[in-house]
C-alpha positions in Angstrom: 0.0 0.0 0.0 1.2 3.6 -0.7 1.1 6.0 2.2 -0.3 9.4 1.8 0.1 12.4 4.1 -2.8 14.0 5.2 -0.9 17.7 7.2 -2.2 19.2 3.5 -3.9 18.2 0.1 -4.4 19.4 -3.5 -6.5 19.9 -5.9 -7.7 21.7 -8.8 -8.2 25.5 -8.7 -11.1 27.2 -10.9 -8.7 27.6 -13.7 -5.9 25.7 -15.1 -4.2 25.4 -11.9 -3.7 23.4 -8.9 -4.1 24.6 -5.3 -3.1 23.6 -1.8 -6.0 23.0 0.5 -5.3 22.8 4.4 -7.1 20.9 6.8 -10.3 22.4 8.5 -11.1 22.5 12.0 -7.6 20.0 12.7 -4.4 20.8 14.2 -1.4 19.1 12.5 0.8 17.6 14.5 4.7 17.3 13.0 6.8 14.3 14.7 10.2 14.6 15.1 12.9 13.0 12.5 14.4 11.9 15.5 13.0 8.4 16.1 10.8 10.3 19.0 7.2 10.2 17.1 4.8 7.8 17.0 6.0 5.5 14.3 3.0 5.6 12.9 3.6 8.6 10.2 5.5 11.9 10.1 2.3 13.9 11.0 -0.6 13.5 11.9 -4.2 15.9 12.5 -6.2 15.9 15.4 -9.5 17.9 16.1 -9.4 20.7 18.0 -10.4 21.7 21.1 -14.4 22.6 22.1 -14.8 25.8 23.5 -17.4 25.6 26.6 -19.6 28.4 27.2 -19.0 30.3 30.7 -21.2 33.5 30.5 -23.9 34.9 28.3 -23.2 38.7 27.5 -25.2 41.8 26.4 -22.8 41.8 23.3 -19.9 41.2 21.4 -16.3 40.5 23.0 -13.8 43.5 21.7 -10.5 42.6 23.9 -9.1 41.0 26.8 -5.8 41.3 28.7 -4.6 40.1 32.4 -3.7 43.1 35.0 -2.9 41.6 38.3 -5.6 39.4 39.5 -7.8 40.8 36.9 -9.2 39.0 33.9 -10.1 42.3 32.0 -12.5 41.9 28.9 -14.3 44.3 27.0 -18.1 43.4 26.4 -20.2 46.2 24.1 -19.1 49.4 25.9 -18.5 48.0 29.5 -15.1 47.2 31.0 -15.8 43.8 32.8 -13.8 41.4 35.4 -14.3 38.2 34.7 -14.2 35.0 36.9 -16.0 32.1 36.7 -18.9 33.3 38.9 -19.7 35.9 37.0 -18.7 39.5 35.0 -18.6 42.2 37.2 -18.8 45.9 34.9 -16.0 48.3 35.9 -17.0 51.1 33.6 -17.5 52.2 30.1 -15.2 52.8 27.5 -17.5 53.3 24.7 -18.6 51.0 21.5 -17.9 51.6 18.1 -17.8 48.0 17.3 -14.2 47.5 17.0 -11.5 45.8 19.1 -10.0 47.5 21.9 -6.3 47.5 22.8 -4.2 47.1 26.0 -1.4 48.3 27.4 0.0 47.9 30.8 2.1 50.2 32.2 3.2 50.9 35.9 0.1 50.9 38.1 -2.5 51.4 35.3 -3.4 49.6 32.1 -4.4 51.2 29.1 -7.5 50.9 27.4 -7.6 52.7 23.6 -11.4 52.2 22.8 -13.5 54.6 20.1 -10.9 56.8 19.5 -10.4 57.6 23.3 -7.8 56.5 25.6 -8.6 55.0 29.4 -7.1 53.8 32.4 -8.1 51.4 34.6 -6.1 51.4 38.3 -7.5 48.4 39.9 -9.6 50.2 41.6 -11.5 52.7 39.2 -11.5 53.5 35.7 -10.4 57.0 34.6 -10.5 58.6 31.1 -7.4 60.9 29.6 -9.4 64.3 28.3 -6.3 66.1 27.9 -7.4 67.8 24.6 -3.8 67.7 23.1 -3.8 63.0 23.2 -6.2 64.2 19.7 -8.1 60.3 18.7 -6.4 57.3 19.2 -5.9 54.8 17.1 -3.7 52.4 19.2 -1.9 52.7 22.1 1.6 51.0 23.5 3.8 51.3 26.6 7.2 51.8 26.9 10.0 52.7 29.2 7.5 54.9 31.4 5.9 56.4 28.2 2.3 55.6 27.1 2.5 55.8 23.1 -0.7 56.4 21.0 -1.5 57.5 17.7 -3.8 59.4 16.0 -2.4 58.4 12.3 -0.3 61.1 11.7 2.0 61.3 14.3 3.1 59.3 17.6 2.1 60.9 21.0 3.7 60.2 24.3 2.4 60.8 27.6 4.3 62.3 30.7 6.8 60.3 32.8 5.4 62.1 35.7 1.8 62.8 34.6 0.1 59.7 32.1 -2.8 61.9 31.8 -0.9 64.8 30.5 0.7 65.2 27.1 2.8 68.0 25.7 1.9 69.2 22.2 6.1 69.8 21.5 7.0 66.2 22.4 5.1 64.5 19.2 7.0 62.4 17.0 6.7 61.2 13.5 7.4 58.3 10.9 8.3 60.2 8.1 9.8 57.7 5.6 6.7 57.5 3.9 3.8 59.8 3.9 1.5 56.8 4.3 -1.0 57.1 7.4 0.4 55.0 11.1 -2.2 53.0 11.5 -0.3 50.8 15.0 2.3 51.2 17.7 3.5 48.3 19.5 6.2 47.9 21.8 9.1 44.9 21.6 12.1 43.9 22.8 13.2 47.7 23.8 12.0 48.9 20.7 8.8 50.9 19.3 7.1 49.9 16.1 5.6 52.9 14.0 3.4 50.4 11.6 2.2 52.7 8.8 0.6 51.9 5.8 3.0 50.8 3.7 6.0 50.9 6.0 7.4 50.4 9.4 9.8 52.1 11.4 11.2 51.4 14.3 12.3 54.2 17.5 14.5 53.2 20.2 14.5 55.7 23.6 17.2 58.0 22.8 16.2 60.1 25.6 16.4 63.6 23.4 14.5 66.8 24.4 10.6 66.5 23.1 9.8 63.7 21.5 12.3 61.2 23.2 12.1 58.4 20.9 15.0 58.3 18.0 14.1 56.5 14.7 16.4 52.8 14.0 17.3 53.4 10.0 18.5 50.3 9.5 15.5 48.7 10.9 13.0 49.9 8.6 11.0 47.2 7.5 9.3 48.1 3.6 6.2 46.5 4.0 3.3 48.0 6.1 0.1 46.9 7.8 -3.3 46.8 6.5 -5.0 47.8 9.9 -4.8 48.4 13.8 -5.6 44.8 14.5 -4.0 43.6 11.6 -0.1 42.4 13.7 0.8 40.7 17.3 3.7 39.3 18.9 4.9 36.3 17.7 7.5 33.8 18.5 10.2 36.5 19.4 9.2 39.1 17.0 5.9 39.9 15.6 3.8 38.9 12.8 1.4 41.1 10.6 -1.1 41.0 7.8 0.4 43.6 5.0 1.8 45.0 1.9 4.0 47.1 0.2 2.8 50.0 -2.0 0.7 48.3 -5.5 1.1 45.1 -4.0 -1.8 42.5 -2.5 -1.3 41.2 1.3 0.4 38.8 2.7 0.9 37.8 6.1 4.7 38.2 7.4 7.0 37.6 10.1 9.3 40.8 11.2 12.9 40.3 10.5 15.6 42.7 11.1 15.0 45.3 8.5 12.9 42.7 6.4 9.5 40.9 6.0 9.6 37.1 5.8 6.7 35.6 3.8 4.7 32.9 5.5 1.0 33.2 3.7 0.2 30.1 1.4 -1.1 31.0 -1.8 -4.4 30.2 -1.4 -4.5 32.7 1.6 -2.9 35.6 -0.4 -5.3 34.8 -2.8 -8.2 35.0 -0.4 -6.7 39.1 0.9 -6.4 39.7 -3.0 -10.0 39.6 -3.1 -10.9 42.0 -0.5 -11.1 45.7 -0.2 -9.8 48.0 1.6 -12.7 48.6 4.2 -12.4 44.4 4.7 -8.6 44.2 5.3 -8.4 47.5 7.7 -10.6 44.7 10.4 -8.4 41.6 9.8 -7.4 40.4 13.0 -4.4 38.4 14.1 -3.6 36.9 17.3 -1.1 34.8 18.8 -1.4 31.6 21.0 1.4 29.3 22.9 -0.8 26.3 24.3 1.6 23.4 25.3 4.9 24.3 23.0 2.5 24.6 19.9 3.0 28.4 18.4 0.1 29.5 16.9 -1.0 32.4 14.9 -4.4 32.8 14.2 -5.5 35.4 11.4 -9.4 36.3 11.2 -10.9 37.1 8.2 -14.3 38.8 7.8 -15.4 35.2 6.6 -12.9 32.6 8.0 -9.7 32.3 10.0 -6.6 31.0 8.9 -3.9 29.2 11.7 -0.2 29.3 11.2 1.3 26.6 13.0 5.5 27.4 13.4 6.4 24.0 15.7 5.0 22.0 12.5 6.2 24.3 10.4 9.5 24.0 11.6 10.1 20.0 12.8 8.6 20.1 8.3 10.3 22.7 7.1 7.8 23.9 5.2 4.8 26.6 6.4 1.9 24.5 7.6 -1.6 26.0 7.6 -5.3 24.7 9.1 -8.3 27.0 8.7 -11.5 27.3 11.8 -14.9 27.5 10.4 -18.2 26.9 12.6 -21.3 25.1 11.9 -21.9 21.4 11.3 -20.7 22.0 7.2 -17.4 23.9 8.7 -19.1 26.3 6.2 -19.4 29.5 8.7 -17.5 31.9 9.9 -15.2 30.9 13.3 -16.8 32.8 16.5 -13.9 32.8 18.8 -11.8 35.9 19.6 -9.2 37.4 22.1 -8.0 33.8 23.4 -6.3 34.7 26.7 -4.2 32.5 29.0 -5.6 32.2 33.0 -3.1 30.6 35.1 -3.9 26.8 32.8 -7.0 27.7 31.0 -7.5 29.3 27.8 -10.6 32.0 27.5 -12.3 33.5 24.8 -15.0 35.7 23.3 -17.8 35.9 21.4 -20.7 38.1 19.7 -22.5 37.4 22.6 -20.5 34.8 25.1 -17.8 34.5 27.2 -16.2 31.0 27.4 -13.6 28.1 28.1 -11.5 26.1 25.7 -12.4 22.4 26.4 -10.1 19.8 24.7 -12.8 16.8 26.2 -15.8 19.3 24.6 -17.5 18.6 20.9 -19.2 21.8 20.2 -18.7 25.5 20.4 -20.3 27.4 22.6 -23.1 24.5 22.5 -22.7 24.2 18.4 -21.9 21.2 16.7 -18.7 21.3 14.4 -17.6 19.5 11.4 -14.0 18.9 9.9 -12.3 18.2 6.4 -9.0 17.4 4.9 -8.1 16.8 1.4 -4.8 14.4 0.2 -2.1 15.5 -1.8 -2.9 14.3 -5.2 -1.8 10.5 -6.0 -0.2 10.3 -9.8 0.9 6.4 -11.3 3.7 7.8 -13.0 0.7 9.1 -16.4 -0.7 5.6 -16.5 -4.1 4.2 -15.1 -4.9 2.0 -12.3 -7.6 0.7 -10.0 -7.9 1.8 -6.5 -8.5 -1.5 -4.3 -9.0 -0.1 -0.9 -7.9 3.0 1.0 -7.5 2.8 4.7 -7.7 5.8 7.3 -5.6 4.8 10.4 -7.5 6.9 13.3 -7.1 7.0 17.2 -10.7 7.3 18.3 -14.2 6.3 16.8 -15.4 8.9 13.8 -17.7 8.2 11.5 -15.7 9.4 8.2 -16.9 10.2 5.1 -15.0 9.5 1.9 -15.1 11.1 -1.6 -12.7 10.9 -4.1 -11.7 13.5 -7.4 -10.1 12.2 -10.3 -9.9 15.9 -11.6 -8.6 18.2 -8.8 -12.6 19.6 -9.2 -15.7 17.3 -9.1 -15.6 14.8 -6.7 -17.6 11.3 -6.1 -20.6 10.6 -4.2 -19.6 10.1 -0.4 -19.8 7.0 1.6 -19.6 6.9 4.9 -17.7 4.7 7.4 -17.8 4.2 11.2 -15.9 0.6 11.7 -13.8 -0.3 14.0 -11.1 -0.2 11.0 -12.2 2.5 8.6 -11.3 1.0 5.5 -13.3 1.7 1.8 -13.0 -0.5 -0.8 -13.7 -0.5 -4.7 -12.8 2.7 -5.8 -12.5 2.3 -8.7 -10.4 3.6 -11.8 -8.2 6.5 -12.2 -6.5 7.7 -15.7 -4.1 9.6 -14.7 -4.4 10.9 -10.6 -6.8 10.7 -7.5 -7.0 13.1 -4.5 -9.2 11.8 -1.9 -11.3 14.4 1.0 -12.6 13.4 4.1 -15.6 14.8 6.0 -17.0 14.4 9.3 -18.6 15.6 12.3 -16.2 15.9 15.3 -18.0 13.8 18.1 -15.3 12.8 20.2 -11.6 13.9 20.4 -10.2 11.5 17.0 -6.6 11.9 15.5 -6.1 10.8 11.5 -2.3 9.4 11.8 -2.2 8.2 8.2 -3.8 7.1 4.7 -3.0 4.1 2.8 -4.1 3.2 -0.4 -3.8 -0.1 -2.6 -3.4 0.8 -6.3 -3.5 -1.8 -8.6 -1.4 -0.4 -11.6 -2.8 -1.0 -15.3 -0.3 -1.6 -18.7 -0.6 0.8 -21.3 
């Protein structure tokens, strides 16, 4: 029998073309080359983990963050602490419908929400009104300094005073006259991410504005909105472009953006517009030594996973999608780390990831994968049986393309041993695509398929 990996498939794009299709609603899993795996295969997919609902809200989760003992989360226009016996409000920061950020600085974390900036002490919530802060777009903290920005230039707050702000200490990113749309603070330096470009500041510690721009850091690619980058495995990733150029998503080098998107992903920020990509969101999660980037889109999310794609050597993608079809959009957001547990958001809950839970937030989910394409060297041959070797019970079912586009009839298959049989021809290649309904925890280790080969 041959063996087919399952971490991603193939098949045939609307035109002459083939793409790459990732797995749905599964995490792959890489195994070592070192003899430490499971023997089984090089890789393998499990489902994900269910997300169990904790608290109904009033409205949509906008942001979370930790300060001190306080799980802080953003609900519709209320500043909420959240424990598992309730959400108590702590004021309100407004709602314009978009996420909120964070930043903690000494004694206070900062809340940028509509356009205004916030701070919340532990004990109450205070807004900056100083008129000269202007909007605020995004908001960062570093060496004593809150950072905000209004788009055109970067504002700092007091060292003594965080609620004051001098009109003569505002900075700039000047390399290009494209619009800041973030600041973010890493490593000791400051991010200005424009448009088009980012720059980076270190603290010189020069009268006014006391930040001095890094030359050689600049980075020519930019950001497509204020949600749109996050900290990632020691630098930062972010979803962006360079001027007449469609988006990708990226890893921050020194002075250089490193490609990670898959085609199929680039293809999918081709097609939207401007107003779409300014709300893509991307976060970050470390559950368990597996690095994951997550990257919401208005209609689906795509997850970069770097251990796989490392142990691989190759960038390895899985996509979230709710509903029973994995056919709707994934309602997670702000995944936030409480001493073990992971906790997100909703449109209108606040819940707990699960990895023993089926559903999502009470929701059933579905999964899919598709194979690499199998090709008999341009001759035909008759597929005997293919064989899915699974840890768990699923019921699976199994269609097959001979084209890259139209696929068979399904049939479905809960034994013991989920093995299909008859086939049946293929001219020149097969790809086969699984479906299911994610009942139980289930890993897919490998595929193995008997191929009968045909002369002539």
């Amino acid at each position: 029998m041959a063996q087919i990996p399952l971490i991603s498939g193939i098949y045939g794009g609307s035109s002459a073309d083939f793409e790459r299709s990732v797995p749905i609603n599964l995490t792959p899993i890489a195994e070592p080359g070192d003899g430490s795996g499971t023997g089984v295969s090089k890789g393998y997919l499990k489902t994900i983990p269910g997300i169990a609902t904790v608290h109904s809200m009033p409205g949509a989760d906008r942001g979370a963050a930790i300060f001190g003992a306080f799980h802080l989360r953003v609900v519709g226009s209320s500043l909420l602490s959240v424990t598992d016996a309730g959400a108590t409000v702590l004021g309100d920061v407004g709602n314009d419908g978009k996420p909120v950020q964070f930043a903690e600085g000494f004694g206070r974390i900062a809340i940028a929400s509509t356009e205004r900036l916030y701070y919340w002490d532990g004990t109450k919530l205070t807004q900056v009104t100083d008129p000269d802060l202007g909007k605020v777009l995004s908001v960062t903290w570093s060496d004593g300094y809150f950072m905000t920005t209004d788009g055109s230039y970067i504002v700092v707050t007091e060292l003594k005073d965080p609620t004051s702000v001098d009109p003569l200490k505002y900075g700039s990113s000047e390399a290009d006259p494209d619009p800041i749309v973030g600041v973010m603070a890493l490593r000791g330096e400051v991010s200005a991410l424009n448009r088009y470009t980012i720059e980076k500041f270190i603290n010189a510690g020069t009268p006014g504005f006391p930040f001095q721009r890094s030359r050689g850091s600049q980075i020519p690619k930019g950001v497509v909105g204020p949600g749109a980058y996050t900290p990632f495995v020691e630098t930062f990733a972010f979803c962006g472009s360079a001027r007449n150029e469609t988006a990708s998503i990226y890893l921050a080098g020194a002075g250089q953006a490193i490609r990670i998107s898959p085609r199929a992903l680039d293809d999918v920020l081709a097609d939207l517009n401007d107003d779409q990509l300014s709300k893509v969101e991307l976060e970050a999660l470390n559950n368990s030594g597996l690095y994951q980037l997550y990257v919401h889109l208005p209609s689906e999310t795509w997850v970069y996973h770097w251990t796989a794609s490392q142990l691989l050597d190759l960038p390895v993608w899985s996509k979230l999608s709710g509903g029973a079809t994995a056919d709707q959009p994934w309602p997670a957001r702000h995944y936030l780390q409480i001493s073990n547990e992971w906790w997100c958001g909703t449109t209108d809950k606040i819940g707990r990831v699960d990895a023993t839970l089926p559903t999502v937030f009470g929701a059933t989910l579905g999964y899919r994968f598709d194979t690499p394409l199998i090709y008999n060297e341009g001759r035909a041959a008759i597929a005997h049986e293919a064989e899915l070797v699974v840890r768990g019970k699923a019921n699976v079912a199994l269609s097959y393309t001979n084209d890259g586009q139209t696929w068979s009839q399904e049939r479905f298959c809960s034994e013991k041993r989920l093995a299909w049989r008859r086939l049946g021809r293929l001219n020149n290649y097969r790809g086969f695509r699984f479906r299911g309904i994610v009942k139980e925890p289930v890993a897919f280790a490998r595929l193995e398929v008997q191929l009968e080969p045909l002369n002539g």
